[in-house]
Every structure is written in C-alpha cells, then in structure tokens.
Rosetta silent file (secondary structure, phi, psi, omega in degrees, C-alpha in Angstrom):
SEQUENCE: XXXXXXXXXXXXXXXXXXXXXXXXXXXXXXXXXXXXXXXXXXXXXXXXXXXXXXXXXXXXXXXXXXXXXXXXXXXXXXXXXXXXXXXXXXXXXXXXXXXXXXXXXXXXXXXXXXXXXXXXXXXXXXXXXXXXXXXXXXXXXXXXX
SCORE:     score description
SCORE:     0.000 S_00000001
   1 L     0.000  137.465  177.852   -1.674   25.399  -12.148 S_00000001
   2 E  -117.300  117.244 -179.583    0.562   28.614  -12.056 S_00000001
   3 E  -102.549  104.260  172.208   -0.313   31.249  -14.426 S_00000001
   4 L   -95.618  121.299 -167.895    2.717   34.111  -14.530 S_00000001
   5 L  -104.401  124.779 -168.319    1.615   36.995  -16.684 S_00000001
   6 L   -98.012  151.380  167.354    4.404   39.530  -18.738 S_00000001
   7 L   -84.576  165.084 -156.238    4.887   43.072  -19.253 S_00000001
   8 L   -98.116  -39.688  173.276    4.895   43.954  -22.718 S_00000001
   9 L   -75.892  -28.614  166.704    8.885   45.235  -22.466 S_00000001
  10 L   -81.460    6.631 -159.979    9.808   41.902  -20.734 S_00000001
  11 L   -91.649   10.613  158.630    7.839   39.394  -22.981 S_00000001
  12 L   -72.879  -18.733 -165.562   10.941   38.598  -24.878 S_00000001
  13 L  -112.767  154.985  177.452   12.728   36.562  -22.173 S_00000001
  14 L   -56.801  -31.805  178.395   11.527   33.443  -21.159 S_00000001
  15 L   -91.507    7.576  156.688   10.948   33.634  -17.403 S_00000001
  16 L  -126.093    9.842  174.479    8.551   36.207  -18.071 S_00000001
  17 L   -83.254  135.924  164.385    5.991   34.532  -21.144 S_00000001
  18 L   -70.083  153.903 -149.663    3.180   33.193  -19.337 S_00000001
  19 L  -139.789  139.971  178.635    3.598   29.759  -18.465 S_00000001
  20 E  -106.641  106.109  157.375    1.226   27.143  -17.329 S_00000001
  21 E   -91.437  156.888  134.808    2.811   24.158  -14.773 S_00000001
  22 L   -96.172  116.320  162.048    1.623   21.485  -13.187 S_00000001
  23 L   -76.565  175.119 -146.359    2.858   19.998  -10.259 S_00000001
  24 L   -98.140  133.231 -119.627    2.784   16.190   -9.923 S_00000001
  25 L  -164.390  107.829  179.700   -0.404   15.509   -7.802 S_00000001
  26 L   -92.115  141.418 -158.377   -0.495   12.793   -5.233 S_00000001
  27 L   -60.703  120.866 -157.685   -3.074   10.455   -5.267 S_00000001
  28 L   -98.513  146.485 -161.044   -6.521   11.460   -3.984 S_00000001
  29 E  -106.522  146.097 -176.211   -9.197    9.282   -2.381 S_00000001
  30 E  -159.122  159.661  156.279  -12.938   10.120   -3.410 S_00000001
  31 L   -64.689  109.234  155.351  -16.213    7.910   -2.950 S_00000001
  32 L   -69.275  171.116 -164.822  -17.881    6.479   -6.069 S_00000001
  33 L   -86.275  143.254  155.796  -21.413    7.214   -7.082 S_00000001
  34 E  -176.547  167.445 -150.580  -23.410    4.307   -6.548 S_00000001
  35 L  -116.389  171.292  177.259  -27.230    2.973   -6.597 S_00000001
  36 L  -147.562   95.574  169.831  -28.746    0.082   -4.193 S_00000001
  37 E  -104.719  141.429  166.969  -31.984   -1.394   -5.823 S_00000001
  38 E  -106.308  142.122 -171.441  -33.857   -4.225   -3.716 S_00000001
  39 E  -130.768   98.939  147.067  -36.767   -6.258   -5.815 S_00000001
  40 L   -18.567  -72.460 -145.268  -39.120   -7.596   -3.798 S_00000001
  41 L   -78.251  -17.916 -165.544  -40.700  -10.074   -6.226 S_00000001
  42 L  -112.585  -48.102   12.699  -37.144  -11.861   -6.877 S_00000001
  43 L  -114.213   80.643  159.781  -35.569  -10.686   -3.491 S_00000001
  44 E  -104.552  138.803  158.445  -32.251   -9.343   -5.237 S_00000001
  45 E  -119.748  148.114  175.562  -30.336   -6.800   -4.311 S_00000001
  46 E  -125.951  104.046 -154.574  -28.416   -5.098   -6.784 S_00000001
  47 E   -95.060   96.773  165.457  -25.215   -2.717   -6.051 S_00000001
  48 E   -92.010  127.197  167.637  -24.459   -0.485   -9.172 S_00000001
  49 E   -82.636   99.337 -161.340  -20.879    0.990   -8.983 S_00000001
  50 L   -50.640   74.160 -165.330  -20.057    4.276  -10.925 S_00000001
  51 L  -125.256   96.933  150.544  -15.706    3.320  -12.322 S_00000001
  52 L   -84.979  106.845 -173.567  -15.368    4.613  -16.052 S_00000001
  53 L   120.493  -19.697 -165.084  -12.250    3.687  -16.846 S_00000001
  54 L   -96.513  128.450 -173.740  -11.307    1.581  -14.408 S_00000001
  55 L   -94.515  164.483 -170.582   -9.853   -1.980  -15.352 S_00000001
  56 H   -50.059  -60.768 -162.588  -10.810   -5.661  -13.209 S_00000001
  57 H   -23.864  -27.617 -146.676   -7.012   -5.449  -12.749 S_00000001
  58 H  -119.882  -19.647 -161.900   -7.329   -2.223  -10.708 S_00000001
  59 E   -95.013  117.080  170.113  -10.502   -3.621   -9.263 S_00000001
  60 E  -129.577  153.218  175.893  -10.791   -5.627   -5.448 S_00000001
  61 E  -146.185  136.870 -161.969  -14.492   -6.167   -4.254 S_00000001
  62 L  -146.031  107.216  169.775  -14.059   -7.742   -0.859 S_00000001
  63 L   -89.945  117.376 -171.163  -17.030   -9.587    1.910 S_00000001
  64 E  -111.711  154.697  166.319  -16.193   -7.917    5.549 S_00000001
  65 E  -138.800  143.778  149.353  -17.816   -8.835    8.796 S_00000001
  66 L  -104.079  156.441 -168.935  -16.806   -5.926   11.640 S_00000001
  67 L   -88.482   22.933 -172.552  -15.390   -6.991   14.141 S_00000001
  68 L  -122.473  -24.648  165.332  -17.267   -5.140   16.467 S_00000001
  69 L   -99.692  -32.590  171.221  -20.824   -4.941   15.360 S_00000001
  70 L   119.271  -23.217 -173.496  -20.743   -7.825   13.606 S_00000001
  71 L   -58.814  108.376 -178.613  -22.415   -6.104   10.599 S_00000001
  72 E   -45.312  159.913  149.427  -21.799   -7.763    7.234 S_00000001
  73 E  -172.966  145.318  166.050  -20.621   -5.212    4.514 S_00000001
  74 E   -48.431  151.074  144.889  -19.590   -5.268    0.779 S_00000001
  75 L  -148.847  148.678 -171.930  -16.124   -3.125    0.115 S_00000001
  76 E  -107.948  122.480  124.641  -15.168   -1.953   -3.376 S_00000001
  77 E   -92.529 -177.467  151.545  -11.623   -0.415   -3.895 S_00000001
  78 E   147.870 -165.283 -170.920   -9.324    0.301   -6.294 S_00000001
  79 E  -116.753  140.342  176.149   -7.706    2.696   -8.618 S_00000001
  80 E  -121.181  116.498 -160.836   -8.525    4.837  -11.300 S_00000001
  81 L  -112.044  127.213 -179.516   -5.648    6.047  -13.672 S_00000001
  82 L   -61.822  141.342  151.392   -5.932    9.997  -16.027 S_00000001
  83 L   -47.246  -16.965 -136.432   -5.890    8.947  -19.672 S_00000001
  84 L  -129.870  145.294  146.997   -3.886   11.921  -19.971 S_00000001
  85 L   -54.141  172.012  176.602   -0.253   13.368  -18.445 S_00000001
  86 L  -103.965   35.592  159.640   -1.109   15.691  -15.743 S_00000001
  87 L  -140.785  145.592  155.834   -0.120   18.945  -17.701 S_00000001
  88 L   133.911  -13.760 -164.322   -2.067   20.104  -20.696 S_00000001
  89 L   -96.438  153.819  166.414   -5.735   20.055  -19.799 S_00000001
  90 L   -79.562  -36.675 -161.591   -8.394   22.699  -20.112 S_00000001
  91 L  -162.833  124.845  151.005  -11.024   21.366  -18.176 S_00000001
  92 L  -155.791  141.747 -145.977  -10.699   18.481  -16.203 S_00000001
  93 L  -124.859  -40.192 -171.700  -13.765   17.428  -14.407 S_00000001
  94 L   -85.774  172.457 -163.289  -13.521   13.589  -13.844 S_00000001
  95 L   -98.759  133.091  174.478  -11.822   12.235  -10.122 S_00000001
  96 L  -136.944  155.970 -178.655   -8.950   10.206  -10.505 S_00000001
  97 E   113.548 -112.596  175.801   -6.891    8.038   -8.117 S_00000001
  98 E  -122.534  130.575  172.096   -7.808    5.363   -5.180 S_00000001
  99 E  -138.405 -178.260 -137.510  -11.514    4.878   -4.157 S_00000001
 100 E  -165.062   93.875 -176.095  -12.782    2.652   -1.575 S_00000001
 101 L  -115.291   85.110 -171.161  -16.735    2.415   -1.111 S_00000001
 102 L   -82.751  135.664  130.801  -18.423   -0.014    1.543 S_00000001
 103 E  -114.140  163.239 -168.332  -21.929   -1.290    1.705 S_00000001
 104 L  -104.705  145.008 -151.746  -23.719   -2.971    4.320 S_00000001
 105 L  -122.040 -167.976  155.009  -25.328   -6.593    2.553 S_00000001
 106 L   -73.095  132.033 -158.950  -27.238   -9.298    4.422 S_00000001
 107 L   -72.901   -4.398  163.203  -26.132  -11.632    6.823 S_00000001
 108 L  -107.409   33.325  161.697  -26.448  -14.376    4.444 S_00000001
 109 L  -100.314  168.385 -117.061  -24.459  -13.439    1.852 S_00000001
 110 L  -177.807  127.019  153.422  -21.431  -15.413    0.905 S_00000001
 111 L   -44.099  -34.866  150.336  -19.050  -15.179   -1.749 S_00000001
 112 L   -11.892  -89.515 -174.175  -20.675  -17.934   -2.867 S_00000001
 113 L   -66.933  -16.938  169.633  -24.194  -16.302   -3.628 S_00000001
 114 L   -86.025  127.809  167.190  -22.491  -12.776   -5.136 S_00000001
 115 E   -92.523  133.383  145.501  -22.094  -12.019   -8.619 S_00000001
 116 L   -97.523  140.569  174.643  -19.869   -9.701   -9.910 S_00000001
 117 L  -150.432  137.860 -155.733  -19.826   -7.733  -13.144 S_00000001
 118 E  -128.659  119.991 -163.788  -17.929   -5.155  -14.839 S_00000001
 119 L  -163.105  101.079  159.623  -19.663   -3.704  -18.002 S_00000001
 120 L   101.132   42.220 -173.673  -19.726   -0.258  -19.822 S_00000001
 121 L    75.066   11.776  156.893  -17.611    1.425  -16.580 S_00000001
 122 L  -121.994  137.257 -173.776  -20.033    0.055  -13.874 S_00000001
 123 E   -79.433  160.083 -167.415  -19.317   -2.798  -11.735 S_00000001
 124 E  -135.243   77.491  150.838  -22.894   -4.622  -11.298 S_00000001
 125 E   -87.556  152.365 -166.778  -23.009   -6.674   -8.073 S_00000001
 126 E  -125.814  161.165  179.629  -26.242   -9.102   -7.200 S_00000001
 127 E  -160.577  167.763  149.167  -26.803  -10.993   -3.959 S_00000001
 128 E   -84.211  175.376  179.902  -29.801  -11.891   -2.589 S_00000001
 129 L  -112.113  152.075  170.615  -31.667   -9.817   -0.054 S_00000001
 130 L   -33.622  172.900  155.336  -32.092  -10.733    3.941 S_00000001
 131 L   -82.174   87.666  179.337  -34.728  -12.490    5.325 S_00000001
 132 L   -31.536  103.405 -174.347  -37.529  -10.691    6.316 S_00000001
 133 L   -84.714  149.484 -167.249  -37.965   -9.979    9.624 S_00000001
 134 L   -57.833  170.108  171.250  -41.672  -10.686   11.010 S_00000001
 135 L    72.124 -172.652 -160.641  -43.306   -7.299   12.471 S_00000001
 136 L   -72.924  157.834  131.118  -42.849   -3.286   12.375 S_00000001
 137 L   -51.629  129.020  164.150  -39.362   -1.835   12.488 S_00000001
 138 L   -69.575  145.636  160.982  -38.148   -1.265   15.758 S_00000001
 139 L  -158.173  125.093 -166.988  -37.207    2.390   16.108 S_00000001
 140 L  -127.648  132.499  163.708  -36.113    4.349   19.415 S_00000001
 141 L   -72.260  136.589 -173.119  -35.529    7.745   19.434 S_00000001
 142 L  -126.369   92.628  173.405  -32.614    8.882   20.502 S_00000001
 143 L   -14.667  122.358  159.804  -32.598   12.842   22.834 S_00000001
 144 L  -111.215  136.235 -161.403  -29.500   14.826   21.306 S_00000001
 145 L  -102.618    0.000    0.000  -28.769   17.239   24.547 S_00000001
C-alpha cells in the first residue's frame, strides 16, 4: 500500500490527496496449521488440516512414496482465494493463495484405508496407524563438528 500525504496549498489537485493503492499481488505459498493425533486404543491416526475458505474443488490430497527413502507421506495442496478485491482493506490478517503441506503416514496406508473430510474449514483425514515395532526406539546420536 502507498500512502502519499498533501500540503494544505496543494490538496486541491488530485495527484496530491492522499491516496491508498494496491498493487496486484502474486500468489504466495504458506504452510497450513495442522494437528496429528494417534489413539492408541483404536490405532487411528487423525490429520486435522487448518483451510477456511477453501472449496473440495480447490482441494488435492495426494499418497506419495519418495523415491529415495522410500518414506510414505500424505500431501495436501491447493488454493485459497480473498473474499475480497485486493484494494480496500483495513486489516487483513488471514494468508491467501497456494499451500502445499506433507505428512509422513504409515507404510500401510492405501488410498483404500484413508478417509477424507472437509467440514467447518478443516479437512479431517483418518488412516490407521503403523504396526508397532517390538522393542525401544533405536536412536544414534549424531557429533555436529
């Protein structure tokens, strides 16, 4: 926004009344909020996504393997479109544009076994949780020189 400010002998002509623009603002990539609860007792896991606003249309939820670790992982994109032109606001606070969010799932989930759901501006996916491996977590330390 460009704010130009007038002298009191110039405020009659137009290129000197303060003036608010907007330029046109090309579309910015941001991270949604999102929770990861695991339930023991049921062994669900459940991936809440943070999108207010956002329609299925606009919506891709996509099951990745990489191809290098091998390592399953959830990915959410999509787009989120202002309610609003982009000139006129006072305050604008929420993130708008293309966002793109990965988690890493279990190696036996499947399209199959995932639910999706999109309901009061959070997507709700369920899967089951892994297979429990027997023993401790492995964990090696790793020196940083």
């Amino acid at each position: 926004m460009t704010i130009s400010a007038s002298s009191p002998a110039s405020a009659s002509t137009p290129a000197a009344t303060a003036t608010a623009t907007s330029s046109h603002e090309p579309s910015r990539n941001y991270m949604i909020r999102t929770d990861v609860h695991y339930a023991p007792e049921t062994n669900l896991l459940t991936a809440m996504f943070e999108i207010p606003g956002v329609k299925k249309a606009d919506l891709s939820v996509s099951l990745r393997v990489c191809p290098y670790s091998r390592v399953k992982r959830l990915r959410v994109t999509g787009k989120s479109q202002p309610a609003f032109a982009d000139h006129g606001y006072s305050l604008r606070e929420r993130k708008y544009g293309s966002f793109q969010r990965d988690i890493i799932v279990p190696q036996e989930t499947t399209s199959a076994n995932l639910s999706a759901t999109l309901q009061d501006g959070v997507l709700i996916l369920t899967m089951p949780g892994g297979t429990r491996v027997a023993g401790e977590e492995e964990v090696s330390e790793i020196p940083v020189n």
